[in-house]
C-alpha positions as CSV (number, residue, x, y, z in Angstrom):
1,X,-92.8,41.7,43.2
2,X,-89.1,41.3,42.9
3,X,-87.7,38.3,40.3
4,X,-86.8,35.7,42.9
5,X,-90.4,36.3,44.4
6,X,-91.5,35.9,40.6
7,X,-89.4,32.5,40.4
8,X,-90.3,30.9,44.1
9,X,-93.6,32.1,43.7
10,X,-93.8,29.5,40.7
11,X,-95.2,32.7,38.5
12,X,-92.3,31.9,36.4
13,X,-92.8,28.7,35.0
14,X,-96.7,29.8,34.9
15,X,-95.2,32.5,32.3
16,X,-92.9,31.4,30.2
17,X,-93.8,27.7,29.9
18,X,-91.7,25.5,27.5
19,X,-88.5,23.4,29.4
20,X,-87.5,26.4,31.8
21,X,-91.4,26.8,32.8
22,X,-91.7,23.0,33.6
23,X,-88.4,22.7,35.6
24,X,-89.5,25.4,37.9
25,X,-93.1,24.4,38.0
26,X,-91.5,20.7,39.1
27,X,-90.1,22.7,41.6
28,X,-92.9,24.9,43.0
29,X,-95.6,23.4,41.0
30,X,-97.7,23.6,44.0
31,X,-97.5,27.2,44.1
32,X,-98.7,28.1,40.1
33,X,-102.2,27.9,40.0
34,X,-102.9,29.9,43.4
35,X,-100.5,33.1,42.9
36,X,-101.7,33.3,39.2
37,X,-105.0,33.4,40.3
38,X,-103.6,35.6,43.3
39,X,-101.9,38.0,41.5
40,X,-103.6,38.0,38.0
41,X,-100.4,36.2,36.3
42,X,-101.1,35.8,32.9
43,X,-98.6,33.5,30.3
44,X,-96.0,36.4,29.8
45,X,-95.9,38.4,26.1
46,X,-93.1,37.5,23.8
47,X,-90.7,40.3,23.4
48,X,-90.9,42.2,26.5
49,X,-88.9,43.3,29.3
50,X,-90.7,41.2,32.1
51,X,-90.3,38.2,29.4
52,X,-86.6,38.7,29.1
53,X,-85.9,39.5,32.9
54,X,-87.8,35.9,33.4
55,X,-85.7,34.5,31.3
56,X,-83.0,35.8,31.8
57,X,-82.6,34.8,35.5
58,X,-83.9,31.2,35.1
59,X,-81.8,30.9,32.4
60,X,-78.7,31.5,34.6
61,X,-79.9,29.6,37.2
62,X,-80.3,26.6,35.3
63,X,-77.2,26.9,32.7
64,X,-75.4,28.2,36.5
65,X,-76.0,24.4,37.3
66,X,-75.4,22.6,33.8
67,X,-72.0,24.1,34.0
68,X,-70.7,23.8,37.2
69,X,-71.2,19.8,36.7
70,X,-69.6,20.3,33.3
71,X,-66.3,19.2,34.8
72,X,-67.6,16.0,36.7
73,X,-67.8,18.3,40.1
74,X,-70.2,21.4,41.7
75,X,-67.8,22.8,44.1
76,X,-69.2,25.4,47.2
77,X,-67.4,27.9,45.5
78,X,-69.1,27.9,42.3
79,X,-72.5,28.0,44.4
80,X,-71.2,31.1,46.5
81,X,-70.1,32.9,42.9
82,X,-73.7,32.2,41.8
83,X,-75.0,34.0,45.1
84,X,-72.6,36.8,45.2
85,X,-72.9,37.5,40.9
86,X,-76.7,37.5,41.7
87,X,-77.0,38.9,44.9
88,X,-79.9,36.3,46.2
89,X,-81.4,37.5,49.1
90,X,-80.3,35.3,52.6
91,X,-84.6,34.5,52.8
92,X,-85.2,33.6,49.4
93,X,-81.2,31.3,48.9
94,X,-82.7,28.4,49.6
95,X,-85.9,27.9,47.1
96,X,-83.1,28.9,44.7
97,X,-81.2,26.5,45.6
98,X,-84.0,24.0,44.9
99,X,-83.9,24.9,41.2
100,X,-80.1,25.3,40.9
101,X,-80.4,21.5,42.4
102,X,-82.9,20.4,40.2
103,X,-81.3,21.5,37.0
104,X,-77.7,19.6,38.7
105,X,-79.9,16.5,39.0
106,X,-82.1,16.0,36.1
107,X,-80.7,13.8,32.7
108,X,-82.2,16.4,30.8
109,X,-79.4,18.2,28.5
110,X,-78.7,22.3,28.5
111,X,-79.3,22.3,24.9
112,X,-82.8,23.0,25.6
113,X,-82.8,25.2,28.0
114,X,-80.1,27.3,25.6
115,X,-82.6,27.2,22.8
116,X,-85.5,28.9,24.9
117,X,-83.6,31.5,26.1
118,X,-82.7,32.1,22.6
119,X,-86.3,32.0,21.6
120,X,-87.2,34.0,24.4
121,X,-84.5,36.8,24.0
122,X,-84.2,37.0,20.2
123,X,-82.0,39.4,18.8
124,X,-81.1,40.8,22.2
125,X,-77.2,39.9,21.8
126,X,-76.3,42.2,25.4
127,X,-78.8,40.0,27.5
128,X,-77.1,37.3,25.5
129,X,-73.8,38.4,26.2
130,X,-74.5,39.0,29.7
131,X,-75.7,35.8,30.5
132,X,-72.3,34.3,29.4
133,X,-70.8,37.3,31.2
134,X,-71.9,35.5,34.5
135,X,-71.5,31.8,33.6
136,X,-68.1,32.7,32.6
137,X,-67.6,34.3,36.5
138,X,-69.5,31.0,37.7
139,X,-66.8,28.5,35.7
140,X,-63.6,31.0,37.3
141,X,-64.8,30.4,40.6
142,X,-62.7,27.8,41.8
143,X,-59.9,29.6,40.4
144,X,-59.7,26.5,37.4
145,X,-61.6,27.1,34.2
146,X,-62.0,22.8,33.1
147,X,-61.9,22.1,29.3
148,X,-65.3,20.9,29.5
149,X,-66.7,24.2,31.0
150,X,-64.9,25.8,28.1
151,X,-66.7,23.6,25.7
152,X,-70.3,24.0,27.7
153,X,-70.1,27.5,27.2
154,X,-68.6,27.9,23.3
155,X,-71.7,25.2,22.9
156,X,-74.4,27.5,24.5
157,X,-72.7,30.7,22.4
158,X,-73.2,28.6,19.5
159,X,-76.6,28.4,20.5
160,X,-77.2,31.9,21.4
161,X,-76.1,32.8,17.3
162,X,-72.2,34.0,18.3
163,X,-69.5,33.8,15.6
164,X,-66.3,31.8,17.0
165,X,-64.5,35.0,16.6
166,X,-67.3,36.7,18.8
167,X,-67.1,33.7,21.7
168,X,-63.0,34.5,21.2
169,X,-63.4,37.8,22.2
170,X,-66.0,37.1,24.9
171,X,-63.0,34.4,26.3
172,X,-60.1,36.5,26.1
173,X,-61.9,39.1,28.2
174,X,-62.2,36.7,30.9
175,X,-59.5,34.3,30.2
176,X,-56.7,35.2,28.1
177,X,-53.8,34.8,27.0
178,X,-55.3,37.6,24.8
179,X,-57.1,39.4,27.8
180,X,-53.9,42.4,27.7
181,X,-55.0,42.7,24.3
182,X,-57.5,45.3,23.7
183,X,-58.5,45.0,20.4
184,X,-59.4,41.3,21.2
185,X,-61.7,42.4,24.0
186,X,-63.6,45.3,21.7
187,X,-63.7,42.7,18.7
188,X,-62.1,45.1,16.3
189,X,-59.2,44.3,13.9
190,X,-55.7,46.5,14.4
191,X,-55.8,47.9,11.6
192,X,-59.1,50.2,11.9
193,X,-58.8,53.9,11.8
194,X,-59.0,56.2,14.6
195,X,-62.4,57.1,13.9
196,X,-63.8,53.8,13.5
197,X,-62.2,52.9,16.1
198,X,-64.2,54.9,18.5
199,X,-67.2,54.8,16.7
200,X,-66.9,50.9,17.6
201,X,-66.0,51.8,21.3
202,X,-69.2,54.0,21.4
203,X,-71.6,51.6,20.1
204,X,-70.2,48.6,22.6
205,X,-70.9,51.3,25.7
206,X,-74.7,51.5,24.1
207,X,-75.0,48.3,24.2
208,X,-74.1,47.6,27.5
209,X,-75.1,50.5,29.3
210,X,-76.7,48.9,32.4
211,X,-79.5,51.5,32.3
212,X,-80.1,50.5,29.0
213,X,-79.9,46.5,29.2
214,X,-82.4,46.9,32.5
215,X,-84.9,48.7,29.6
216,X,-84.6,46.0,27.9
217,X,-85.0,42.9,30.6
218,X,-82.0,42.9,32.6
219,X,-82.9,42.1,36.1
220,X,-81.9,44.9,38.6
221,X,-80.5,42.1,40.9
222,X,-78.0,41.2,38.2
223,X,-76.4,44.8,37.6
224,X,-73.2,43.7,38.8
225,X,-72.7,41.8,35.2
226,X,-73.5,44.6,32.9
227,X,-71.0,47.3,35.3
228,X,-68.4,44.4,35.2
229,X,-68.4,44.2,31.2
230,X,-68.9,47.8,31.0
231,X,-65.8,48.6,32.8
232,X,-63.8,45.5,30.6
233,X,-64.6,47.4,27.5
234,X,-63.8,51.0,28.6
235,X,-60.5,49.3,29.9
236,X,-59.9,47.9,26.9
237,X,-60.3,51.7,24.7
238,X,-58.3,53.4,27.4
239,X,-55.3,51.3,26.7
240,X,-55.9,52.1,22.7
241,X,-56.4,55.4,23.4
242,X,-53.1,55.6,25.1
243,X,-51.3,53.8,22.4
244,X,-52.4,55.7,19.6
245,X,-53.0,58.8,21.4
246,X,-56.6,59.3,20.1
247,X,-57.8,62.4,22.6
C-alpha cells in the first residue's frame, strides 16, 4: 500500500493518533474502522520506519498548509510546489487536498502538530531536516519568501530541537545572502582543518544519503528532498575543495 493510499485510506490517523491522527480521521473518519479491520491495521510502533514515513508525510501536508497561510494568502503556486515536491499521484490529488484544506481552515495552531512530529521522529534530525527542506521549497514558491513564513518555520525548527545557528545554516542554503558561502551551508566554522573539514563533509553525506533516510522512514515519494539537499551539500565541499585545494 503506497503512503497516500495509507493517508486516504484513513489508516493513518488509525495509526498514529494524537492531533495529526484526528485531523485526518476528521477527514476520512468514515474510512478508519473498515480498512483497519480490512487490512489488519494496528496503532503504529513508536520508533519505526512505517511510524516515521506516517509522520513524516502528514506532517508536511499539514505544516504545507499552516505555512502557506502564514503570510495572510495560499497562492496556486504554493499548492502546485506541494504536488510537484511530493509527486501526488493525479487519482489520489484530490483526497489530499481535503487534508491540506482542512489543516488551512481549522483555528487549531501548528504548534501541535510540530510537537508530534517531534515526538514521533525523535532524534531523527535528517527526517527533521528534510521536512523543512520541503516547507522551505513550499514558502519560495511564489518566488517571495514573507517574513511571517520565515518566522513559521525558525518557530517549527525551534520545535524540532535546532540551534539558531543550525536554522541559519538550513536558511542560507535556501535563501541567502550566505547561500555562495559554503561553510554556512555545511555548518562548519572557517577555520577548521583540512581533515576535519572533510570528515564533517562525510558525515553530512551519511546523513542524507536518500537510501539511508528511506531506511529510516523517508517516504519513497518524497526522494526528490533528500537528492536536492544532498546535492546542496556536495556543492557546497566542492567549492571548499577548490579553494583550499584539498584532493
Amino acid at each position: 500500500m503506497s503512503i497516500w493510499s495509507t493517508i486516504i485510506g484513513g489508516a493513518a490517523g488509525f495509526a498514529i493518533g494524537g492531533p495529526l491522527g484526528a485531523l485526518v480521521g476528521g477527514v476520512f473518519g468514515h474510512a478508519v474502522g473498515r480498512l483497519a479491520h480490512e487490512v489488519g491495521i494496528a496503532r503504529a510502533e513508536p520508533g519505526t520506519p512505517d511510524t516515521h514515513r506516517i509522520a513524516f508525510t502528514i506532517g508536511v501536508i499539514v505544516l504545507g498548509a499552516k505555512m502557506a497561510k502564514a503570510d495572510g494568502q495560499v497562492t496556486r503556486a504554493e499548492i502546485d510546489a506541494f504536488r510537484q515536491v511530493f509527486h501526488v499521484p493525479d487519482d489520489e490529488l484530490a483526497n489530499v487536498a481535503r487534508v491540506f484544506d482542512r489543516a488551512k481552515q481549522e483555528s487549531e495552531g501548528f504548534e501541535p502538530y510540530a510537537r508530534q512530529i517531534k515526538a514521533i521522529l525523535g532524534d531523527n534530525r535528517a527526517l527533521l531536516e528534510g521536512l523543512l527542506d520541503g516547507l522551505f521549497h513550499i514558502a519560495k514558491a511564489d518566488a517571495k519568501v514573507h517574513e511571517a513564513e520565515i518566522l513559521f518555520l525558525e518557530r517549527v525548527a525551534r520545535i524540532f530541537g535546532f540551534s539558531a545557528a543550525e536554522f541559519a545554516a538550513l536558511r542560507a542554503s535556501h535563501l541567502g545572502p550566505d547561500r555562495a558561502d559554503p561553510y554556512t551551508i555545511l555548518g562548519v566554522d572557517r577555520g577548521l582543518d583540512d581533515k576535519a573539514l572533510k570528515a564533517a563533509y562525510r558525515s553530512l553525506v551519511r546523513e542524507h544519503h536518500p537510501d539511508l533516510l528511506i531506511a529510516k522512514g523517508l517516504p519513497e515519494e518524497f526522494i526528490k528532498v533528500a537528492t536536492e539537499r544532498l546535492a546542496r551539500i556536495n556543492e557546497a565541499w566542492d567549492k571548499i575543495a577548490k579553494e583550499r585545494r584539498i584532493a
